[in-house]
TIZAFI-231364 format. One record per residue: residue in three letters; x, y, z of N, C-alpha, C, CB in turn. Coordinates in steps of 0.02 Angstrom, whole numbers, plus 50000, padded with zeros to 5 digits. Last residue first. Glycine has a CB too. Example, Ala and Ser with C-alpha at 12.3 -4.5 7.8 and 13.67 -1.06 7.14 Angstrom:
REM residues 2
SER506424988850354506844994750357506455000250394507044997050286/ALA506604971650390506154977550390506604983550390505654977650452/
END
This chain:
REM residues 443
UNK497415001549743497085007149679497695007549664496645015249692/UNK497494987649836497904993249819497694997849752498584990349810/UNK496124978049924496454979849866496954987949847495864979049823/UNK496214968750051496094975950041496484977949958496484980650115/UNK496464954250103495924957350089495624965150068495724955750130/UNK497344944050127497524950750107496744954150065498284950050050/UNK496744932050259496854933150194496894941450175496294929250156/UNK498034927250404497284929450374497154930950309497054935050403/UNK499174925750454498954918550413498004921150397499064908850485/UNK499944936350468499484931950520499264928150516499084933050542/UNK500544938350358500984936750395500594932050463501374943450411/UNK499394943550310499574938950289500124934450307499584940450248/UNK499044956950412498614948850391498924943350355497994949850342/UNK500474961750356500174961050442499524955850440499824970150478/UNK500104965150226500564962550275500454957850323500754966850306/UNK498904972150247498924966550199499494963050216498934968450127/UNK499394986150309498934980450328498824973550314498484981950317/UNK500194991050226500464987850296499864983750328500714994150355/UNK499394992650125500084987750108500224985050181500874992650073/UNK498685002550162498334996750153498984991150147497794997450085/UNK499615013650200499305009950235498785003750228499135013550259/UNK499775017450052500295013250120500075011150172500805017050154/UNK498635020650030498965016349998499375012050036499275019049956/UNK498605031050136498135027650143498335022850083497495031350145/UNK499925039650068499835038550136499215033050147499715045750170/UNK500705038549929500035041449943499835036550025499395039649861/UNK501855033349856501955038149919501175040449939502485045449898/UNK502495019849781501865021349808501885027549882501555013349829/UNK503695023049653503315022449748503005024349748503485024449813/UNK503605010349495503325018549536503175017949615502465021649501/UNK504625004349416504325004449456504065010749481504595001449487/UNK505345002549299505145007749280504425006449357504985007949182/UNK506544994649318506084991549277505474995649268505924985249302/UNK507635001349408507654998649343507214997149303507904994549341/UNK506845004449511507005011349449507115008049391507745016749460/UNK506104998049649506454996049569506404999049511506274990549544/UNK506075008249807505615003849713506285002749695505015010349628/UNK505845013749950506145012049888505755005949863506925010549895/UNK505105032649987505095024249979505545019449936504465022449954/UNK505445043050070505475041349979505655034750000506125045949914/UNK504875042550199504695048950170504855047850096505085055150203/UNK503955028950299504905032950252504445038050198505665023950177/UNK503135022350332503495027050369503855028550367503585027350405/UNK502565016250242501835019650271502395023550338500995012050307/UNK503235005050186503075012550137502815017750169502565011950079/UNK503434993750222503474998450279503475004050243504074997950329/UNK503134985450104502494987550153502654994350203502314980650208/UNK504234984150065503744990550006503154989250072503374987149887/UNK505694980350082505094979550144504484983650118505364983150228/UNK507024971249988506674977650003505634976850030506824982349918/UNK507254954950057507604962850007507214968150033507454963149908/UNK506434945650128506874947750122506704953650073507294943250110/UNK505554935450266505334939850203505934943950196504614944850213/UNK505234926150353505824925550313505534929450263506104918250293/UNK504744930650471504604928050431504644925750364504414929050440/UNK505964936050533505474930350553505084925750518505074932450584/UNK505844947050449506374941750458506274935050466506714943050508/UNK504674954650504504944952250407505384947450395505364957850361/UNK505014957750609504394953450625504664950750545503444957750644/UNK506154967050601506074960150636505784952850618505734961650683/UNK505294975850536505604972050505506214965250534505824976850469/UNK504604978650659504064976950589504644972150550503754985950529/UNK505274984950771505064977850798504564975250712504424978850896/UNK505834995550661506304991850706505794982250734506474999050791/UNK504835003050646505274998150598505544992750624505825001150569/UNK504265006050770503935003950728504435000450688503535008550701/UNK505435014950814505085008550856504645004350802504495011650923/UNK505315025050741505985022050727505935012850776506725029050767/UNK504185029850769504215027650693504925022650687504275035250637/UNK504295035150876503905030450869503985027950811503345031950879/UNK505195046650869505495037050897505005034450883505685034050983/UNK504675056750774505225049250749505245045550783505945049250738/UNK504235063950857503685061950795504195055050763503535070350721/UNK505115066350922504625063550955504125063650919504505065951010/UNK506015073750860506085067050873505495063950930506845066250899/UNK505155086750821505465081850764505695073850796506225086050730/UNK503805092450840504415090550886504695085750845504265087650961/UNK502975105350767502875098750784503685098950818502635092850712/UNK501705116650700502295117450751502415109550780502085123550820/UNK501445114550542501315113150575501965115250639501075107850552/UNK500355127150432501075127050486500945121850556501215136550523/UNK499665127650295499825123450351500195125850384500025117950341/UNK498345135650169499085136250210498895131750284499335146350230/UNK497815135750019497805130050073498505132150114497825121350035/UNK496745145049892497555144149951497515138549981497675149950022/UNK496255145649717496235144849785496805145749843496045139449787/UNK495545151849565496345151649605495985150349686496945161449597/UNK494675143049444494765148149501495325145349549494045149249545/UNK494245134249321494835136149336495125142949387495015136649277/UNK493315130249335493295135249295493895137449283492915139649313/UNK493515125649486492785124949438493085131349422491835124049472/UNK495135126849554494485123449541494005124549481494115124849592/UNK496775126749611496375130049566495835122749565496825133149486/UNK498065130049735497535125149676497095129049629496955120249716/UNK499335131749811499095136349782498715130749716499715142649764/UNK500005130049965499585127849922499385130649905499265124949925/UNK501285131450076500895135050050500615132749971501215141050056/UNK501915125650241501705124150169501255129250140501355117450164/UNK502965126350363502625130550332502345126750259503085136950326/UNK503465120450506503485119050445503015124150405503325111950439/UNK504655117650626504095123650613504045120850542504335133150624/UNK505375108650779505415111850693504885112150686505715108150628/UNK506295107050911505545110350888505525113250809505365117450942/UNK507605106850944507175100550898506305102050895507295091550947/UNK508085121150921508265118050953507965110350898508045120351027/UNK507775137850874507025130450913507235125650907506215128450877/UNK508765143050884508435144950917507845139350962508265149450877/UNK509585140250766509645135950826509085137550891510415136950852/UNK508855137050624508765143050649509015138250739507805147550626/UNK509145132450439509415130550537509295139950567510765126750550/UNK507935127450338508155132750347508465133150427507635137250328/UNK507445119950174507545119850261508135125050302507795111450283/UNK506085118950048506775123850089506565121450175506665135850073/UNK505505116349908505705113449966506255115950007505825107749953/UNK504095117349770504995119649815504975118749881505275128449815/UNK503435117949636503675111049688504285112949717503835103149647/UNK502135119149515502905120149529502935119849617503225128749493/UNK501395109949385501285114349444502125114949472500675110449505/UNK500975102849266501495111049256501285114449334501115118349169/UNK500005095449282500575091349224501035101049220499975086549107/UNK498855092049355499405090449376500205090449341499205085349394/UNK497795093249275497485096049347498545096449358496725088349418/UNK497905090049136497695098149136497565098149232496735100449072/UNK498545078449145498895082449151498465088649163499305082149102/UNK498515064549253497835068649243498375075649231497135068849325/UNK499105055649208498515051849207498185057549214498375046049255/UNK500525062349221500385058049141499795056749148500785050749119/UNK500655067049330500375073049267500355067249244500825080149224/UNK499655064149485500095061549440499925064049374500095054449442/UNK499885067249640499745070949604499965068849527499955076249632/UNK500865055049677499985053449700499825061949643499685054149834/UNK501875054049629501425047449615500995049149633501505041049640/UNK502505065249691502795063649594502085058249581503935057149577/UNK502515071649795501865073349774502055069049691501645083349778/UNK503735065749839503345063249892502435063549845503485069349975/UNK505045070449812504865065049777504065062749792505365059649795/UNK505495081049867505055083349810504715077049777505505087549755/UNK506185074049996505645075950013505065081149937505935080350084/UNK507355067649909506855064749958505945068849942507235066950049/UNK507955081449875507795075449809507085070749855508765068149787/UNK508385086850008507805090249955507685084049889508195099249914/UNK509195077250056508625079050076507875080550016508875085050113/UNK510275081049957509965074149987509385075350006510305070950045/UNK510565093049984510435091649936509815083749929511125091649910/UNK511115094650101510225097550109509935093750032510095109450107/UNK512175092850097511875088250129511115087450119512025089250190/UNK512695103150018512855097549976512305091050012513795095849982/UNK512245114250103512095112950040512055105250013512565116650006/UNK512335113350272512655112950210512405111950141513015108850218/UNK511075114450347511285120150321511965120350270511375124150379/UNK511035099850379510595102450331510715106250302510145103950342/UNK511755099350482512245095750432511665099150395512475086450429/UNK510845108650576511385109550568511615106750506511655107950618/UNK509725098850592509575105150548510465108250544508875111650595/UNK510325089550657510075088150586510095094650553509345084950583/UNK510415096450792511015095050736510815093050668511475089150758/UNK509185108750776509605101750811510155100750765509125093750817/UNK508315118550730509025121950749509325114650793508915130850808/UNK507235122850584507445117650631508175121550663507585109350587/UNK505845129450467506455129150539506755125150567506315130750592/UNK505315126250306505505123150400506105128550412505925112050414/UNK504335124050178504815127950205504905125550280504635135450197/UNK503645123050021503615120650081504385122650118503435112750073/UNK502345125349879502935127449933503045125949992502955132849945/UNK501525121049739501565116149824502365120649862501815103249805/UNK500415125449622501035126149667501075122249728501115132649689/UNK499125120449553499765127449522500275126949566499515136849527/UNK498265108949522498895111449573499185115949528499505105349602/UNK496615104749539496945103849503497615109449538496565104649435/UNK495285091349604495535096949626496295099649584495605095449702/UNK494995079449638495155081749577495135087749547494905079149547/UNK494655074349770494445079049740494415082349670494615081549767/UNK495895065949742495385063149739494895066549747495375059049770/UNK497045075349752496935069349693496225067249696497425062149706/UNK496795080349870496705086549812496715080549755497465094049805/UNK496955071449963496285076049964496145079949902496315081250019/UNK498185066049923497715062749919497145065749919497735059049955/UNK499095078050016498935076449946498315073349894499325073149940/UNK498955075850154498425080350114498425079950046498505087250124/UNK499805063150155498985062550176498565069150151498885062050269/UNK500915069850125500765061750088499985060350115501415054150123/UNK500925080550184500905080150130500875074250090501255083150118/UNK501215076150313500595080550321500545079250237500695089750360/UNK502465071150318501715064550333501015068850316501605061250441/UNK503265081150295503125074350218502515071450264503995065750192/UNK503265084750405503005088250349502805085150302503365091950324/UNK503655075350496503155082350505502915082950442503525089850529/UNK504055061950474503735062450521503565068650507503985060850578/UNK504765047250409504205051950377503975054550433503605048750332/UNK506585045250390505785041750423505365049250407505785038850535/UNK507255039050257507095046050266506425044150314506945050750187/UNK506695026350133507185025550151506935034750188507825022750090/UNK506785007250195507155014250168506715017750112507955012550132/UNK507564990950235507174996250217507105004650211506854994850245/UNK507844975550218507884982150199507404985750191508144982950155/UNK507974956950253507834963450219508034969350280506944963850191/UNK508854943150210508914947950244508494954150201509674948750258/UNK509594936550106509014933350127508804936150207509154925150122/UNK510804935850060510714934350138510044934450148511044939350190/UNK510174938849955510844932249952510694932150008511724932949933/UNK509514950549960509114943349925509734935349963509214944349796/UNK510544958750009510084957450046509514951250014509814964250062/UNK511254957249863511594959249942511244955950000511544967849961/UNK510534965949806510914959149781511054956149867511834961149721/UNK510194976749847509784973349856509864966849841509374975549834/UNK511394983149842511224980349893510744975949900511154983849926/UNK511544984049701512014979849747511774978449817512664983449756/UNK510444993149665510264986349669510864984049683509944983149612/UNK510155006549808510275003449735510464994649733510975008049700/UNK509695008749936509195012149881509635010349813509045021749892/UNK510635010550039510315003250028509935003949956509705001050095/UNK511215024850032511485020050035511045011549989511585020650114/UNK510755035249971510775033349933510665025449971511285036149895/UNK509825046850112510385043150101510305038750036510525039050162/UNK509065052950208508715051150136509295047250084508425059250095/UNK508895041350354508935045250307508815046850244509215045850309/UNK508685029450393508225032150410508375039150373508145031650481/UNK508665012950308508995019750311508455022650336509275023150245/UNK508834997050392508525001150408508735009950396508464998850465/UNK509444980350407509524984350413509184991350399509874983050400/UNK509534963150467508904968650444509354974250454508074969050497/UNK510814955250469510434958950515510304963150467510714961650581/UNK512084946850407511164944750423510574945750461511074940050435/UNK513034951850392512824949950455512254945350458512684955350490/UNK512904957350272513464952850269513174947650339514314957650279/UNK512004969050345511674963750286512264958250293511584967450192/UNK513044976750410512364970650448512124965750397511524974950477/UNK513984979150301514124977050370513564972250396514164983350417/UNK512934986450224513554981450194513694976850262514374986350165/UNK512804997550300512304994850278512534986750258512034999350222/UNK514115003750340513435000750395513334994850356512575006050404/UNK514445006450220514825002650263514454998750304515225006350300/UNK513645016150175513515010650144514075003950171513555012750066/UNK513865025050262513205022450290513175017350226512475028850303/UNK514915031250194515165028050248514335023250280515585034950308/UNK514905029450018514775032950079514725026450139514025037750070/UNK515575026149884515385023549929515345027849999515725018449929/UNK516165035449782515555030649761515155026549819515845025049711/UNK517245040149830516615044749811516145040949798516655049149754/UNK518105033649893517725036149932517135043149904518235037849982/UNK518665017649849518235022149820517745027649852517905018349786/UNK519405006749896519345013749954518985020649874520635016950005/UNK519414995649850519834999449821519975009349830519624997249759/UNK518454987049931519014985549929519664990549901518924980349901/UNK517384996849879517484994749941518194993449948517084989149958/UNK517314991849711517594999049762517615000449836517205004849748/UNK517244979749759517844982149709517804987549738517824982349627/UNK515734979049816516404975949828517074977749814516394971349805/UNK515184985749676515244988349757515814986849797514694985549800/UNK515314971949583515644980049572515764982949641515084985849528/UNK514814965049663515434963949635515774970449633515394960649569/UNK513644968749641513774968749713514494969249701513494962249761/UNK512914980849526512934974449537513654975049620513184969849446/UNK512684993949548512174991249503512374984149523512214993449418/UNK513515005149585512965003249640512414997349599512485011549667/UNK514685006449463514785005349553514165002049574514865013249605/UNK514135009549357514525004149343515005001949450515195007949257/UNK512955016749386512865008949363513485005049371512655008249285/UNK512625026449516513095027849466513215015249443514065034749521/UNK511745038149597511475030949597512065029749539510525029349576/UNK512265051049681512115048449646512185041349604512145051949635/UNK512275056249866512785051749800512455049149743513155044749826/UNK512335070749935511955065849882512565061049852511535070749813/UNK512985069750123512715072650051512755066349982513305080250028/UNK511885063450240512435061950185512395069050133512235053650138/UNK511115067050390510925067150315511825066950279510365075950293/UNK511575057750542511335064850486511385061650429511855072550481/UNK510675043650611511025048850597511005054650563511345047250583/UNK510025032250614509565037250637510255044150660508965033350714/UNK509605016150551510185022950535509705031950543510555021450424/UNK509815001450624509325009550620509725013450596509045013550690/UNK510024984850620510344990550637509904995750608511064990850613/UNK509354971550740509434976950710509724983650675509304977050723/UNK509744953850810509804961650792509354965150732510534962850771/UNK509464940150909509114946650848509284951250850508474948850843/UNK509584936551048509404931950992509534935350936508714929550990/UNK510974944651141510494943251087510204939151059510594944351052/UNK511964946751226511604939751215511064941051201511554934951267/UNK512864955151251512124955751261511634950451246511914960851225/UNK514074949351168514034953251253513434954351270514394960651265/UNK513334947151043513654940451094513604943051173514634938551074/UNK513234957650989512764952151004512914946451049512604949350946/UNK514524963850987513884966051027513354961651042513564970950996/UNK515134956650898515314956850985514604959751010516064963151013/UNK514534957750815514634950750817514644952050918515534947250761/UNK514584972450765514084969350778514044962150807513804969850728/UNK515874973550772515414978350822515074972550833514944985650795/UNK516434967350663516594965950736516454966850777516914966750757/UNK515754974450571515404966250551515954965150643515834959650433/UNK516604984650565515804986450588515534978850602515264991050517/UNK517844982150531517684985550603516934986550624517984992850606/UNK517384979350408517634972150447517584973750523518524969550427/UNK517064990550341516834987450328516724981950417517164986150261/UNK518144998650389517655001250425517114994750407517445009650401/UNK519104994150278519394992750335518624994950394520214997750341/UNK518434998250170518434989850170518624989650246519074985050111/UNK518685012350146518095008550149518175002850164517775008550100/UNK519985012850276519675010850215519195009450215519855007150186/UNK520085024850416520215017150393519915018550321519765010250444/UNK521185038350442520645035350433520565029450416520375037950402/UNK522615036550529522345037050484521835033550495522635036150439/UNK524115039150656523385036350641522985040550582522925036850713/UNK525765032750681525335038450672524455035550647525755043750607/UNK526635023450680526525026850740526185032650736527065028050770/UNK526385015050571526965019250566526925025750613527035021150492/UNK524505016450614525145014250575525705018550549524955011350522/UNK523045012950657523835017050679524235011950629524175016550784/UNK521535020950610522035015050576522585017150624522275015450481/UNK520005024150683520455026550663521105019950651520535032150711/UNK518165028050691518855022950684519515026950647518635015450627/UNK517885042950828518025038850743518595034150743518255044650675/UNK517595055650907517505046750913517415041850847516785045050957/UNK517735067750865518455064350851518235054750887519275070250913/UNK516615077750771516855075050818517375069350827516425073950840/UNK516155089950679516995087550696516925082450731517505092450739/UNK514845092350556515115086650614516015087350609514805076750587/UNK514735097450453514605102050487514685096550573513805105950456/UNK515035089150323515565094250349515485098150412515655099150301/UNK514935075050287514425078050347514735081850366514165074450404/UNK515835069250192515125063550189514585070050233515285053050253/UNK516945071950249516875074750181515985074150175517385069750117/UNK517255064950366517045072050380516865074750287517835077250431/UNK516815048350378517165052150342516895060350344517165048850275/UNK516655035750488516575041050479517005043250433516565043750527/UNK516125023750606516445026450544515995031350502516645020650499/UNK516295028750784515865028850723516245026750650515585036350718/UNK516395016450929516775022350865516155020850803517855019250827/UNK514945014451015515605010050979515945019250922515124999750900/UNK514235023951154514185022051091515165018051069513875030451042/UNK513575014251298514005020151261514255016151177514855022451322/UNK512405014651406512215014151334512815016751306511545018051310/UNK512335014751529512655009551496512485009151422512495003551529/UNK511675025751561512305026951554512445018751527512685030251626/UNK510145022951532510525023651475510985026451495510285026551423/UNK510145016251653510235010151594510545013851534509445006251567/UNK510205026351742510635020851769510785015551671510015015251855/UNK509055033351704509715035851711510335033951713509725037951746/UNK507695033951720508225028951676508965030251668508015028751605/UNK507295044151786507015037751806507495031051782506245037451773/UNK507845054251693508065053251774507965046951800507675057751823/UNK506975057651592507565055151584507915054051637507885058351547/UNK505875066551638505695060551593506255056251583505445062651524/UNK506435078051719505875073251750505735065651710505105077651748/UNK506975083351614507315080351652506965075851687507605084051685/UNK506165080851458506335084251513506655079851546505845087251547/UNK506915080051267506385078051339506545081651404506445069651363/UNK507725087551222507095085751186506765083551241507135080451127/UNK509225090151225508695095751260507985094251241508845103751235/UNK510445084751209509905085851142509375090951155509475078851122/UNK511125083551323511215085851284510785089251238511485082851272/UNK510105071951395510265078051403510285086951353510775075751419/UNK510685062451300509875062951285509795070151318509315056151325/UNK512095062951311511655064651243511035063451280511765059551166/UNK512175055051454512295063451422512205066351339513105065151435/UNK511415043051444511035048151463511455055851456510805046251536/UNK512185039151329511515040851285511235045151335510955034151262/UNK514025044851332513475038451334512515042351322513595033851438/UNK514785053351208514615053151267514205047551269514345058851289/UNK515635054651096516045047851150515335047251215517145051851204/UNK515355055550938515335058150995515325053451057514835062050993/UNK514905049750823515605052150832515805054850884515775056150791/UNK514325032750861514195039650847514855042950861513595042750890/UNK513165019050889513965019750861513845028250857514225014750767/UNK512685009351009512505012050962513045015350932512035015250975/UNK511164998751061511724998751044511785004650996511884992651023/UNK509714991751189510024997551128510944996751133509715008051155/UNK508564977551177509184979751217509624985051145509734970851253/UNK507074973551228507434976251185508044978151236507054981851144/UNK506024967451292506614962051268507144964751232506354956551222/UNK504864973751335505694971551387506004965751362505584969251479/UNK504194976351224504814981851233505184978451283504604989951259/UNK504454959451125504194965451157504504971851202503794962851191/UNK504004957050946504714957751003504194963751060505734963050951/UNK502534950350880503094955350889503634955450944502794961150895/UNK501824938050820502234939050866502634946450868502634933550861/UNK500124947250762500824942550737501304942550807501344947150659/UNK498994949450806498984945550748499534941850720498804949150706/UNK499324953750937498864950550924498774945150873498544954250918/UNK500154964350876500404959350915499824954250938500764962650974/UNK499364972950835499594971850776499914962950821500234979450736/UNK497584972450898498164976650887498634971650836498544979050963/UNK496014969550795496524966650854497244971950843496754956450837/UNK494404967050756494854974150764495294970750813494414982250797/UNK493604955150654494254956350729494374962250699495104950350745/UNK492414946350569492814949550597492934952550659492834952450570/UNK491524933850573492204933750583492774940850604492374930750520/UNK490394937650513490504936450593491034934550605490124931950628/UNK491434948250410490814945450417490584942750501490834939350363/UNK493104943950411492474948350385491864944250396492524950350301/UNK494714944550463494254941950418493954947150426493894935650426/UNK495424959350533495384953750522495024949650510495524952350544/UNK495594976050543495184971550529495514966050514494784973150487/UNK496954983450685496534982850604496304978850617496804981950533/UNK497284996450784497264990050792496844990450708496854986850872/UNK498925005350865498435003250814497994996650819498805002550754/UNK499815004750988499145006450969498695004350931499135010550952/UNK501184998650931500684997150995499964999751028501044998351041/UNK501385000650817501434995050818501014993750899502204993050802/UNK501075014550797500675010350767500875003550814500815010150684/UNK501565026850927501955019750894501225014050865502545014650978/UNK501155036250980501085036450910501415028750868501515043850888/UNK501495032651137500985035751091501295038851030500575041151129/UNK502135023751249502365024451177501915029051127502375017151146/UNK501825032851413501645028351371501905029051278500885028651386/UNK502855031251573502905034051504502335028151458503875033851474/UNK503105019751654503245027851683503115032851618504185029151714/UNK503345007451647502455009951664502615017251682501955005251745/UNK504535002651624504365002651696503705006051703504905006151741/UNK504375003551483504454996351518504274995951577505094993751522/UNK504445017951471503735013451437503715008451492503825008951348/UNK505705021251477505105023351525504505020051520504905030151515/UNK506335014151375506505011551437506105014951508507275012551439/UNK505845021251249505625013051268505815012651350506185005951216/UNK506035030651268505645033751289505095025351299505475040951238/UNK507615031851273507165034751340506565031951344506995042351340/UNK507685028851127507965024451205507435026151261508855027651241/UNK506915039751088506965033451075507105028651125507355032951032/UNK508095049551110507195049051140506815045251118506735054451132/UNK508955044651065508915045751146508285046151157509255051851178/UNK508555045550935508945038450954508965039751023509745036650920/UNK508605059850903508035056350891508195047950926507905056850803/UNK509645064550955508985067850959508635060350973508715072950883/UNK511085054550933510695060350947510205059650977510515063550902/UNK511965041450901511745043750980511535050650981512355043251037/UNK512075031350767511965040750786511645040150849511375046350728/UNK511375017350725512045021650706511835029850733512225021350605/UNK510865006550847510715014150791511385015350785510255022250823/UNK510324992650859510984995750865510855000350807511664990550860/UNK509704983950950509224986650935510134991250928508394987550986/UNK509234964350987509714970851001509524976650951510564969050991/UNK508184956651062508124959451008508494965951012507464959850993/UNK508074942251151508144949951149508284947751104508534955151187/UNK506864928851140507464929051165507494939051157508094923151112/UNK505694924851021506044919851070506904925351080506154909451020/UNK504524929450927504954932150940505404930851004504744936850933/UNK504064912650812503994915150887504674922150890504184906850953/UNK504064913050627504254910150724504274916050763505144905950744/UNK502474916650567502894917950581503324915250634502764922050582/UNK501254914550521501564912550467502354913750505501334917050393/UNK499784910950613500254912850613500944909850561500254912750672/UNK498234903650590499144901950625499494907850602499674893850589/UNK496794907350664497214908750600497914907350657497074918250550/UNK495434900850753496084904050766496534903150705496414901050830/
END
């Protein structure tokens, strides 16, 4: 019997998303149908999967909780902040992603789910009005708060919340909309000090409101989690940030339709050696994501994410005549029609022996938050488990369910985005955290 490198997951494990949508209700739902045996988690690695342990007459195919303590689902308790006042069972409603038959049974727990004021800035997500936002009164009138003032209102959420729920362990998830881009800028996002300063000095171009969050739990000493393609955690103040508290991160955009199809078909054409004239990729969506999407400035974000995905595994400097001039477009497109049913289209255009023109066309028809709670379950009880085991800053194993992984730009690091890579990382993890030896080498 191998020990275990990790303490015991002893007590609840609060579980506090920023954004009461889509994807965070059917999430809630779809843990709190699980618990009572009314629903099974399917696609959640963490409760399916199972990997090798030692070798030889030693080896084990064991699930992941087997090998390490994980939190279990009736220990989780949800929290959650959003600009919208309703509680989770009229958003889960709302969202129109599950059926009624699937959200009735729980009806009672997620009305006690109501969200805390959001912080919020309408500049950050133009295609959101909603008025459940911190707000300042003063001189009998009310103003937005300061970066610094959303700061101290978030580190109060979280304190109280843990306490009123008597938590052992939090989490915070950022399973909101897309930001528009903030670019990574040295003399702000490079050291903490600096950050700080513009925090304190309501710098509201350099600091986006999900770097409030983020700032907030880390200060906290709660794991925190971008699920967007968001700058926030993805520069080194934070990662200053999260070494000191000795707290990790992770991030960043959860990987569920399109980028997962393209971080696993990719690999087929690298290791075929198979050579790329084009990669086009296109969606429908009509949920609110796809909504803040249809702004430009938001989509922007996005689109940097999701072109980042073919940069490491199709790679021009090691193989230019297959990979070194292919061309790479990414369009999302709000059609409200299909609601959280998003449509993806890819169109592959390779070339082979001799240099002959080929096609590869995909459409996958997939359900956008029900390709995410499992993924948003997965982080959630993984970087727990990272805590536990006192593993801090940035989480390069959970690579295997963020769509642009984060690295160290400074020192000329490369993400590992090739899907069976990442999955050897999460494995090697997960054994070594088990006290088994990392037995799978990374190419």
């Amino acid at each position: 019997m191998n020990q275990s490198k990790v303490s015991p997951a002893e007590g609840r494990l609060g579980i506090l998303v920023v954004g009461c949508g889509a994807v965070a209700t059917t999430l809630m739902t779809g843990v709190l149908m699980a618990r009572k045996g009314l629903a099974k988690p399917i696609g959640s690695m963490t409760q399916y999967d199972k990997i090798r342990v030692g070798k030889g007459g030693e080896c084990q195919y064991l699930n992941y909780g087997a090998i390490v303590p994980l939190a279990r689902l009736s220990d989780l308790v949800f929290g959650c902040w959003d600009v919208y006042p309703q509680n989770a069972y009229q958003a889960a409603r709302y969202a129109e992603v599950l059926k009624e038959q699937d959200i009735e049974p729980v009806h009672d727990e997620l009305e006690q789910i109501i969200p805390m004021r959001a912080a919020f800035d309408p500049n950050y997500a133009k295609r959101l009005s909603g008025e459940h936002v911190m707000q300042v009164e003063e001189n009998g009138s009310c103003r937005q708060p300061t970066r610094w003032e959303m700061v101290s209102a978030l580190r109060a959420d979280i304190r109280r919340f843990k306490t009123e729920h008597d938590c052992a362990r939090l989490v915070v998830l950022w399973a909101a909309s897309t930001e528009i881009y903030v670019p990574v800028d040295e003399s702000v996002h490079y050291h903490l000090t600096d950050l700080e300063a513009a925090m304190l000095a309501d710098d509201r171009s350099h600091v986006a409101p999900s770097m409030c969050y983020a700032y907030a739990a880390l200060s906290e000493g709660v794991p925190f989690i971008m699920g967007a393609p968001n700058t926030t955690v993805d520069i080194p103040a934070m990662w200053e940030l999260a070494e000191r508290m000795q707290t990790p991160i992770a991030g960043k955009d959860f990987k569920t339709g399109q980028t997962l199809v393209k971080s696993g078909f990719a690999p087929i054409i690298s290791t075929r050696c198979l050579g790329l004239s084009g990669w086009f990729s296109t969606n429908i969506l009509g949920n609110r994501d796809g909504l803040v999407l249809d702004e430009p400035e938001n989509f922007h974000t996005k689109e940097v994410s999701k072109l980042s995905t073919l940069e490491t595994i199709l790679d021009a400097d090691s193989q230019p005549e297959l990979y070194g001039d292919y061309y790479h477009k990414v369009r999302i497109n709000y059609y409200p029609p299909r609601n959280d049913n998003k449509e993806s289209w890819d169109n592959i255009d390779i070339f082979g022996w001799m240099g002959y023109p080929m096609q590869i066309k995909i459409n996958f028809l997939c359900r956008d938050s029900i390709l995410a709670a499992p993924v948003c379950l997965d982080l959630c009880l993984l970087i727990d488990l990272a805590a536990r085991a006192g593993r801090y800053g940035i989480q390069r194993f959970l690579s295997f369910f963020l769509k642009s992984p984060m690295h160290d730009y400074r020192v000329g690091e490369q993400p590992v985005n090739h899907l069976y890579q990442q999955y050897t990382m999460l494995k090697n993890a997960l054994r070594e955290m088990g006290g088994y030896p990392s037995d799978e080498l990374l190419d």
